[in-house]
DSSP file (Angstrom, degrees, kcal/mol; ACC not computed):
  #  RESIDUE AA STRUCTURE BP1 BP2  ACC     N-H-->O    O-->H-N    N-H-->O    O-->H-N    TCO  KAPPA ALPHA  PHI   PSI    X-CA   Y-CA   Z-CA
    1    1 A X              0   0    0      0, 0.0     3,-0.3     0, 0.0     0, 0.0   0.000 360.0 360.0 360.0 -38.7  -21.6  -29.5   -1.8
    2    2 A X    >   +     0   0    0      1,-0.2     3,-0.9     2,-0.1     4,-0.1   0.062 360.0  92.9-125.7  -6.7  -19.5  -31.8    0.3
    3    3 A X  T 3  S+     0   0    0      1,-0.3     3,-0.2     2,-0.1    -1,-0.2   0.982  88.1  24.8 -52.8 -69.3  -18.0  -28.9    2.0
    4    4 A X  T >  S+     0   0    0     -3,-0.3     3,-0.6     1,-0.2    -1,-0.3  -0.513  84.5 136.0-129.7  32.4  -19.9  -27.8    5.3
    5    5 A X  G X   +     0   0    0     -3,-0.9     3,-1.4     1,-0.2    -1,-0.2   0.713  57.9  63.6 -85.4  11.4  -21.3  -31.4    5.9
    6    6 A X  G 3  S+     0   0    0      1,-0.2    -1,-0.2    -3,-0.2    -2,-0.1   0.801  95.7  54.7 -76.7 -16.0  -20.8  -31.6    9.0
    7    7 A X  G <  S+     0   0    0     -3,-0.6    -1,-0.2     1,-0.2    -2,-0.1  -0.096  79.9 104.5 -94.9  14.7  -23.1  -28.8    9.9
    8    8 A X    <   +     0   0    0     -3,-1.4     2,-0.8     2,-0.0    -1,-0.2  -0.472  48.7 144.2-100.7  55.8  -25.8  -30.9    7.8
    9    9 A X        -     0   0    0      4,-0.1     5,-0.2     2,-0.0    -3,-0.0  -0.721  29.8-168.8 -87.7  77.8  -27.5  -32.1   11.2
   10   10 A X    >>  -     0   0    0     -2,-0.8     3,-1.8     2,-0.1     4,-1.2  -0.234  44.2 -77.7 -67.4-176.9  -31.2  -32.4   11.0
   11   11 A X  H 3> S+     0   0    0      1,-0.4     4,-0.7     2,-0.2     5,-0.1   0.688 120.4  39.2-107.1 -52.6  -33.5  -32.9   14.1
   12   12 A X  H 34 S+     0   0    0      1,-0.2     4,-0.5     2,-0.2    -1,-0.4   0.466 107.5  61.6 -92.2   3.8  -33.0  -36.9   14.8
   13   13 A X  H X> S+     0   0    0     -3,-1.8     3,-3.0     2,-0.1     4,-2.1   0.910 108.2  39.4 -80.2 -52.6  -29.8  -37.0   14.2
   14   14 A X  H 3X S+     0   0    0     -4,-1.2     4,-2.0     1,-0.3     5,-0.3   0.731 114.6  52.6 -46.0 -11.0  -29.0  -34.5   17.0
   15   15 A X  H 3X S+     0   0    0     -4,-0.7     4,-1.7    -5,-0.2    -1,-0.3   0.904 104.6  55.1 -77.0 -18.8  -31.2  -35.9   18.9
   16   16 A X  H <> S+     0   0    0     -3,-3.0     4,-4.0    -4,-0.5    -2,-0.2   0.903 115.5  41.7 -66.9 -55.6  -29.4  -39.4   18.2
   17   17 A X  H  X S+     0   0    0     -4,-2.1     4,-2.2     2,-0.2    -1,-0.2   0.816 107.9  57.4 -83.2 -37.3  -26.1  -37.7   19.4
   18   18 A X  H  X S+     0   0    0     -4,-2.0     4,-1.1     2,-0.2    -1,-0.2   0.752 107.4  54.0 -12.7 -58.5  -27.6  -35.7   22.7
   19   19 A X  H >X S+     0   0    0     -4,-1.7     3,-1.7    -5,-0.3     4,-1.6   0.994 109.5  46.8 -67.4 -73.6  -28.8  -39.3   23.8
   20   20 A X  H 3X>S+     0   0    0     -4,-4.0     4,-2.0     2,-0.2     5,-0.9   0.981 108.9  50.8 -55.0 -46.7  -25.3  -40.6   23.5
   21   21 A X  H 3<5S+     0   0    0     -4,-2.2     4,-0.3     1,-0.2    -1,-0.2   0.840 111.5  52.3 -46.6 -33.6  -23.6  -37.8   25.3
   22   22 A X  H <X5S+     0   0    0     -3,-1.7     4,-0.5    -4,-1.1    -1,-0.2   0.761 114.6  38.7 -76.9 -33.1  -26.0  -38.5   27.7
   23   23 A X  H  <5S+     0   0    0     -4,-1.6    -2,-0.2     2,-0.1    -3,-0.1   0.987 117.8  48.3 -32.2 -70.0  -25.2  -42.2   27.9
   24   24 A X  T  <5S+     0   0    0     -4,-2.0    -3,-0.2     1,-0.2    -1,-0.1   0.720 127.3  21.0 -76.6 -46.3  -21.7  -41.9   27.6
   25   25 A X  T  4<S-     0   0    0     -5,-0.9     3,-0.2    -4,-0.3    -1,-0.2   0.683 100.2-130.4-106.0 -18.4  -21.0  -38.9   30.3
   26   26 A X    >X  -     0   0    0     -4,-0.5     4,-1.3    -5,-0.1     3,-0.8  -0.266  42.4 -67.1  87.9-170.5  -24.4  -39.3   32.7
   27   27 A X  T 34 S+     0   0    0      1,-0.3     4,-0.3     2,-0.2    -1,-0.1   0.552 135.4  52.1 -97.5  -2.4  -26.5  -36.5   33.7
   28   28 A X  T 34 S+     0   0    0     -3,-0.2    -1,-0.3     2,-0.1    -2,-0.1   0.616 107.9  46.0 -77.6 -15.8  -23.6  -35.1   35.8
   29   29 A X  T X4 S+     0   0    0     -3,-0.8     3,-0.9    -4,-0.2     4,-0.2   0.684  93.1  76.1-100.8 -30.0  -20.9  -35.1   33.4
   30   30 A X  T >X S+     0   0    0     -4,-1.3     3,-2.1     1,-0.2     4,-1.4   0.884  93.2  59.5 -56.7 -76.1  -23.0  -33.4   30.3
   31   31 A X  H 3> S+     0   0    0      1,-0.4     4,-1.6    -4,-0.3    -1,-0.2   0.557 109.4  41.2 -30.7 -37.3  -22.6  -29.7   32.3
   32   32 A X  H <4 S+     0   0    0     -3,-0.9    -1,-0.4     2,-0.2    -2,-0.2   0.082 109.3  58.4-115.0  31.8  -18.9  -29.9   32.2
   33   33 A X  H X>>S+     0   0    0     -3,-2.1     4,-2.4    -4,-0.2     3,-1.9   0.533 107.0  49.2 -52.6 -87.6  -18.7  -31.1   28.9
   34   34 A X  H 3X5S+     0   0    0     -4,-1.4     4,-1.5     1,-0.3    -2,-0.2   0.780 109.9  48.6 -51.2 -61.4  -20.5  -28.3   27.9
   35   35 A X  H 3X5S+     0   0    0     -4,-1.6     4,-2.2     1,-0.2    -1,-0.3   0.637 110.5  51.3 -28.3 -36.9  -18.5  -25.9   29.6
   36   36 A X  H <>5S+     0   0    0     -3,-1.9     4,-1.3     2,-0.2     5,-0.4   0.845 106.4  52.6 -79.3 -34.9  -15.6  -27.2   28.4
   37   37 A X  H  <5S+     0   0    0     -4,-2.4     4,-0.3     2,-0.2    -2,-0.2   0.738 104.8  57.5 -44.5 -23.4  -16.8  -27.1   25.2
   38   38 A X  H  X<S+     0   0    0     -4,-1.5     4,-2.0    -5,-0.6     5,-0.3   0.865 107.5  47.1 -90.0 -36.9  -17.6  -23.5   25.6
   39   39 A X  H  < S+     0   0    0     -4,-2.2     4,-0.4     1,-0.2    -2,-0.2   0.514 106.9  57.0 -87.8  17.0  -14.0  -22.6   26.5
   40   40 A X  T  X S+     0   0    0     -4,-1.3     4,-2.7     3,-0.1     5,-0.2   0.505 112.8  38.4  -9.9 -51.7  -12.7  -24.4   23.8
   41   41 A X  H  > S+     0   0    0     -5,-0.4     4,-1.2    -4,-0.3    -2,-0.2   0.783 117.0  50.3 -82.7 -16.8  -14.8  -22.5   21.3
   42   42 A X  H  X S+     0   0    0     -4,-2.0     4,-2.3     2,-0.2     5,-0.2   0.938 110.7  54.8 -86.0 -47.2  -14.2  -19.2   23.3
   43   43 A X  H >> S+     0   0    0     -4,-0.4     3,-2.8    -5,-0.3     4,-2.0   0.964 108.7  49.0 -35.6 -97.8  -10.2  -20.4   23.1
   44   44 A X  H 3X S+     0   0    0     -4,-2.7     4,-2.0     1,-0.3    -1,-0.3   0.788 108.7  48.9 -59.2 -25.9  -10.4  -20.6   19.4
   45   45 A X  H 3< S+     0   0    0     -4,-1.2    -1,-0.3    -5,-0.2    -2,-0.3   0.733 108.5  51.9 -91.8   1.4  -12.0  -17.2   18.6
   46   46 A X  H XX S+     0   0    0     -3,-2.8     4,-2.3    -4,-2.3     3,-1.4   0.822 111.0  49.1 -92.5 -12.8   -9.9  -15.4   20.5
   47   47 A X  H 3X S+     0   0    0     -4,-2.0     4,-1.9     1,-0.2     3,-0.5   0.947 112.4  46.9 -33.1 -60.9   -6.9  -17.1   18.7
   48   48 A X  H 3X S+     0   0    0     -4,-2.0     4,-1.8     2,-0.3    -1,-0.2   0.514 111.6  49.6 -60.9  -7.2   -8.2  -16.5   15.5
   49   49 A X  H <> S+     0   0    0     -3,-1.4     4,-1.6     2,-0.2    -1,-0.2   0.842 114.7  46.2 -85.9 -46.3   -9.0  -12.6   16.4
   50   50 A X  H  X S+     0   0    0     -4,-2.3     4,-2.0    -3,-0.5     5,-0.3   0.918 113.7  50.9 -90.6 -34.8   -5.2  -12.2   17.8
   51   51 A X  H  X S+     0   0    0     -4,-1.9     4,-2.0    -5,-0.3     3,-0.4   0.996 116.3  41.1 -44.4 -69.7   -4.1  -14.2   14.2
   52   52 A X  H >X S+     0   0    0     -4,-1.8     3,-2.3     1,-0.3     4,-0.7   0.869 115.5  51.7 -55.5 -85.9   -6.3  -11.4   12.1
   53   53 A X  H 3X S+     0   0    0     -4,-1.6     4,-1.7     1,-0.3    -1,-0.3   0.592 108.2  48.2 -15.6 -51.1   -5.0   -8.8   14.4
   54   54 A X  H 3X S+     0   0    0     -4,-2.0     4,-3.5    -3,-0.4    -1,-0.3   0.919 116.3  46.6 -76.6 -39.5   -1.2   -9.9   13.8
   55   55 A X  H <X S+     0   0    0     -3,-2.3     4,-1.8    -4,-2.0    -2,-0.2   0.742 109.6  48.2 -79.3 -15.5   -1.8   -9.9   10.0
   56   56 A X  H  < S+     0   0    0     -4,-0.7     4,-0.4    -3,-0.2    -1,-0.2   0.685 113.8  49.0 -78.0 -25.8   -3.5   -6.7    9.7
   57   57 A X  H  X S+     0   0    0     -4,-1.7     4,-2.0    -5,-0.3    -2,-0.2   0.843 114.7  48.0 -78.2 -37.9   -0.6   -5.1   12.0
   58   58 A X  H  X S+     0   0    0     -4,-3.5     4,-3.3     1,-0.2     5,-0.3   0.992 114.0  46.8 -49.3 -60.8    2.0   -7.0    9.4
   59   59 A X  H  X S+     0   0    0     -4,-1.8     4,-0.7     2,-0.3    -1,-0.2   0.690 114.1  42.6 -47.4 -36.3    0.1   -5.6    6.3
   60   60 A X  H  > S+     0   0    0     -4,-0.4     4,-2.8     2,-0.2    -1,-0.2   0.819 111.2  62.1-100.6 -19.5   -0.3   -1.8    7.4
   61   61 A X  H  X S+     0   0    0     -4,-2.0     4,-2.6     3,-0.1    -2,-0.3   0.950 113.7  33.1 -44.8 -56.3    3.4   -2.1    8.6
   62   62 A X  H  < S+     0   0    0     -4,-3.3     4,-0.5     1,-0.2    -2,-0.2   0.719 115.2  53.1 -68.7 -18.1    4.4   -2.8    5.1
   63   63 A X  H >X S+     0   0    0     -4,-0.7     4,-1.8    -5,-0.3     3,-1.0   0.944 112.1  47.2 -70.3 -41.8    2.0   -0.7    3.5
   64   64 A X  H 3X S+     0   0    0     -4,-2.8     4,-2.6     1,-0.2    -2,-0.2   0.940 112.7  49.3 -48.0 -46.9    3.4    2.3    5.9
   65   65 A X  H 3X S+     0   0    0     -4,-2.6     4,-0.9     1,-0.2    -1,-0.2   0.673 112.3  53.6 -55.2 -15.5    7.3    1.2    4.9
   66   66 A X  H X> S+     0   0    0     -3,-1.0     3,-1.8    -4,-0.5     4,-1.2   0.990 110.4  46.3 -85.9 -76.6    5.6    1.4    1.0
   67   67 A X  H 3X S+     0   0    0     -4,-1.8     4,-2.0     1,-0.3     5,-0.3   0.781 118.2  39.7 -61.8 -43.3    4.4    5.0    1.6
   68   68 A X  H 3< S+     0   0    0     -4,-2.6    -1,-0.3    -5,-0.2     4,-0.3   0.707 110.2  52.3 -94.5  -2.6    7.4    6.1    3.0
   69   69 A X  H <X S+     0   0    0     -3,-1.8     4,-2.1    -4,-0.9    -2,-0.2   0.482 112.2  60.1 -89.7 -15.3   10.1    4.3    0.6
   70   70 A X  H  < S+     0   0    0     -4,-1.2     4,-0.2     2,-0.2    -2,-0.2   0.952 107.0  40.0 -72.9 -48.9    7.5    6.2   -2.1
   71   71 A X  T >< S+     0   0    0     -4,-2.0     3,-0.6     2,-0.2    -1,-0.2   0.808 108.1  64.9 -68.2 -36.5    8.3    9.6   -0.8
   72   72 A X  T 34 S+     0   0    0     -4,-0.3    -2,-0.2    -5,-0.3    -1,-0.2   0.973 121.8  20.0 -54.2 -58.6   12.1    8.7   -0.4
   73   73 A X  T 3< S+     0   0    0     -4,-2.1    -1,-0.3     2,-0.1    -2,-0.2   0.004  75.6 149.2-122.9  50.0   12.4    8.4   -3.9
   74   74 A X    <   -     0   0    0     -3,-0.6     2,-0.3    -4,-0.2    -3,-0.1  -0.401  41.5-147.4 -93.1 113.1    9.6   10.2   -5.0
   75   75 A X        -     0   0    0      2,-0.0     2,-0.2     0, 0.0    -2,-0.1  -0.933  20.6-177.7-108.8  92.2   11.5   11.7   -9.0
   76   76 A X        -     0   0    0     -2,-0.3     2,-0.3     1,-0.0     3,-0.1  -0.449  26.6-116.4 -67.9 150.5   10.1   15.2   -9.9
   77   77 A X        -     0   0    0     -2,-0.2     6,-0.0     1,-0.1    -2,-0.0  -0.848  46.3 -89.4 -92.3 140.4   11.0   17.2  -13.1
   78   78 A X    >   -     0   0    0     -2,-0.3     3,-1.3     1,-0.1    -1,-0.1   0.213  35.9-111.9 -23.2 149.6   12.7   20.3  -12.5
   79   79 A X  T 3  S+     0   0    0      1,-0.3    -1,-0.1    -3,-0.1    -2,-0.1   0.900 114.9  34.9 -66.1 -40.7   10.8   23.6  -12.0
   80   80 A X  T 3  S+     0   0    0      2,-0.0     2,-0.3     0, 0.0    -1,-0.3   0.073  89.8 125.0-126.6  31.8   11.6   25.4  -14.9
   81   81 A X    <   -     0   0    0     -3,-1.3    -4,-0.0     1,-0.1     2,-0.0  -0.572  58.9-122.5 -77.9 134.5   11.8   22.0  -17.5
   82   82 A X        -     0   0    0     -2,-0.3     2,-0.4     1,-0.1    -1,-0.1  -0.370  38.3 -97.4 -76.1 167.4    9.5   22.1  -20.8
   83   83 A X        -     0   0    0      1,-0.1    -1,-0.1    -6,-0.0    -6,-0.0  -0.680  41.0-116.0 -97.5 138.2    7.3   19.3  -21.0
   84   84 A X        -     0   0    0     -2,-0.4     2,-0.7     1,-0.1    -1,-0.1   0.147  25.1-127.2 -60.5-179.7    8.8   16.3  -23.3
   85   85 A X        -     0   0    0      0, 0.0    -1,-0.1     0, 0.0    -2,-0.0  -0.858  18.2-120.6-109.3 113.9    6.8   15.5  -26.4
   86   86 A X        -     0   0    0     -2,-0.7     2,-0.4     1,-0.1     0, 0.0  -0.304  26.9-136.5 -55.3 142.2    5.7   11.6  -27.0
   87   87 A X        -     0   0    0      1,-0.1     2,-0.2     4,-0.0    -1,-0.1  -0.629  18.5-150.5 -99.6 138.5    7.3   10.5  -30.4
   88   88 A X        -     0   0    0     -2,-0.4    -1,-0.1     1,-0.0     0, 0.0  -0.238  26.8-107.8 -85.5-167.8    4.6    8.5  -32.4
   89   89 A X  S    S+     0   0    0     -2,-0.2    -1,-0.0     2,-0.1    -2,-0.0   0.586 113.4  60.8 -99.3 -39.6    5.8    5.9  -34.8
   90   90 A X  S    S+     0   0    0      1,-0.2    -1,-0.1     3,-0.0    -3,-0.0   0.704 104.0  44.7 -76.3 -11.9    5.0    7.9  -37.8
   91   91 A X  S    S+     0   0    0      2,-0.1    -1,-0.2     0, 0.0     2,-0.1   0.491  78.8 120.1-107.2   8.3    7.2   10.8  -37.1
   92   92 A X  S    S-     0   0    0      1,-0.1     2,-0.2     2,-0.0    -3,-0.1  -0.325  74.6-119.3 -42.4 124.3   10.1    8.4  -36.2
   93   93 A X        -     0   0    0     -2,-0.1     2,-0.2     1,-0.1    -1,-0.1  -0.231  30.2-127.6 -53.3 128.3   13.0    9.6  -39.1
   94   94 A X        -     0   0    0     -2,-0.2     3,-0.1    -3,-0.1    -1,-0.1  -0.764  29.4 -91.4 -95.4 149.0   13.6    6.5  -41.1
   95   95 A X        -     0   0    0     -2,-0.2     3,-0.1     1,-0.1    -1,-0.0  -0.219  44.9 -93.9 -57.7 149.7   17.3    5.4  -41.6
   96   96 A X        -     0   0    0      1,-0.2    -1,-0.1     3,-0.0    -3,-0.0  -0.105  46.0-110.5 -25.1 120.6   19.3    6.6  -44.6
   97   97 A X        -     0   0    0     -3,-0.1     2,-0.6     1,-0.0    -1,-0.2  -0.255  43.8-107.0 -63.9 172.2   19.0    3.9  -47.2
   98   98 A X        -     0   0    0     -3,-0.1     2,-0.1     4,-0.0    -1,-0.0  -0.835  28.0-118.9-107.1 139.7   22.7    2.1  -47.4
   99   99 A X        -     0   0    0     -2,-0.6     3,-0.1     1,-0.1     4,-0.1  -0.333  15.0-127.0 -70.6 169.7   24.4    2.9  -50.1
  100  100 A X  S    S+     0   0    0      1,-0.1     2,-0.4    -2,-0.1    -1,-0.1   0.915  99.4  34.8 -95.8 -50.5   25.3   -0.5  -52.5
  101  101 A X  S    S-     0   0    0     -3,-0.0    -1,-0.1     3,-0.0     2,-0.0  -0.915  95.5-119.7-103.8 142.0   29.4    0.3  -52.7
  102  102 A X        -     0   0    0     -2,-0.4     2,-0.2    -3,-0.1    -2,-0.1  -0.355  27.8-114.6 -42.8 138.1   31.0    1.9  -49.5
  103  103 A X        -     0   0    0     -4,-0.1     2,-0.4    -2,-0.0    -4,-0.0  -0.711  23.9-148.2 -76.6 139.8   32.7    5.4  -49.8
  104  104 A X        -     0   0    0     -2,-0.2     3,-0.1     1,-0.1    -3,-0.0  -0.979  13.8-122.0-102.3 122.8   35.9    5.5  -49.3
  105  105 A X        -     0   0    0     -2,-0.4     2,-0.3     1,-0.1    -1,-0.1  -0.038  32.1-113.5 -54.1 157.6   37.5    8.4  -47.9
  106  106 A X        -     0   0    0     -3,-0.0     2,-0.6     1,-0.0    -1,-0.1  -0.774  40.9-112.8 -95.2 174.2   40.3   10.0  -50.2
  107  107 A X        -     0   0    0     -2,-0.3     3,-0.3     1,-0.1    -1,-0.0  -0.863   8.4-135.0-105.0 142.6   43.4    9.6  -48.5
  108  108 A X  S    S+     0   0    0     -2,-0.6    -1,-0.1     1,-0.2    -2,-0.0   0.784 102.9  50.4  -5.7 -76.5   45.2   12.5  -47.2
  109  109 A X  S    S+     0   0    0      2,-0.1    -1,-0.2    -3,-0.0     3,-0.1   0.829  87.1  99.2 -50.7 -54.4   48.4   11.3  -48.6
  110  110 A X  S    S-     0   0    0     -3,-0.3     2,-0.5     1,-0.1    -4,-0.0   0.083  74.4-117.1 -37.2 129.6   47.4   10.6  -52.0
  111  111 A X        -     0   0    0      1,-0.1    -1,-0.1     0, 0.0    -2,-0.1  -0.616  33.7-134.1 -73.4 115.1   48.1   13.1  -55.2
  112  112 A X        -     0   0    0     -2,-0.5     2,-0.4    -3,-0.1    -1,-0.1  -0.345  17.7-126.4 -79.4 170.6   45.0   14.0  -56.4
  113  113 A X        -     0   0    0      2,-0.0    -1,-0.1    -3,-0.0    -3,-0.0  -0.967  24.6-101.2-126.8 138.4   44.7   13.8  -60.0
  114  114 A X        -     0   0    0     -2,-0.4     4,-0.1     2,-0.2     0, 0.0  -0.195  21.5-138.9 -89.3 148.7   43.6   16.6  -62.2
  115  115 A X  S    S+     0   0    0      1,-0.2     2,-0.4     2,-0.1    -1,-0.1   0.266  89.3  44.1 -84.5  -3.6   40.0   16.6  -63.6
  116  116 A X  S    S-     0   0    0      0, 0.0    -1,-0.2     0, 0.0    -2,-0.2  -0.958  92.2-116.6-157.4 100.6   40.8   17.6  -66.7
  117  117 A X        -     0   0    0     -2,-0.4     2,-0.5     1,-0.1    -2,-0.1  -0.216  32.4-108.0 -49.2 156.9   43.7   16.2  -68.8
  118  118 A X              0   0    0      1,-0.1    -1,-0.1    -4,-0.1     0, 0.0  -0.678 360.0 360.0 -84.2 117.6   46.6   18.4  -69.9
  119  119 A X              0   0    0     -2,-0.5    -1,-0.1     0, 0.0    -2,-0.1   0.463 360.0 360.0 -92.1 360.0   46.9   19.2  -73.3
């Protein structure tokens, strides 16, 4: 609401301000007032054109460096690679349960001992 009031001028107030402008510079001065007022406004839109202009040239310089850093490392699959297969969650393998005592390896060294006593 409060934004754009300055450009809330209805009919007597400009007239209000006209009337001072005419006071205030006489009926000689208002003409170059206005003129300077016109290059002033002419002054600030072409800044703001050469602003947009420098940001649109930044922005399609970095889009171009984008395009071409894309290509640089731009990863293709080999020509004669099968195509992978997406793993679901349901054919993931589930781990081995763990067994409750550790195996122990036999050792090497060790006399094995016969399965079957000697009678």
């Amino acid at each position: 609401m409060g934004v754009l009031l300055f450009l809330d001028v209805s009919g007597g107030e400009l007239l209000v301000v006209l009337l001072f402008v005419l006071l205030f510079f006489g009926s000689k001065g208002v003409p170059d007032v206005a003129r300077t007022m016109g290059r002033a406004m002419r002054q600030l839109r072409d800044a703001t054109a050469d602003v947009q202009r420098e940001i649109e040239k930044g922005a399609s310089d970095v889009k171009k460096g984008y395009e071409q850093q894309r290509q640089v490392f731009r990863i293709e699959p080999p020509e004669k690679a099968a195509p992978q297969k997406l793993v679901q969650a349901e054919e993931v393998p589930a781990a081995p349960p763990t067994p409750e005592e550790p195996q122990v390896a036999p050792d090497a060294n060790a006399k094995s001992a016969p399965d079957k006593p000697a009678a």
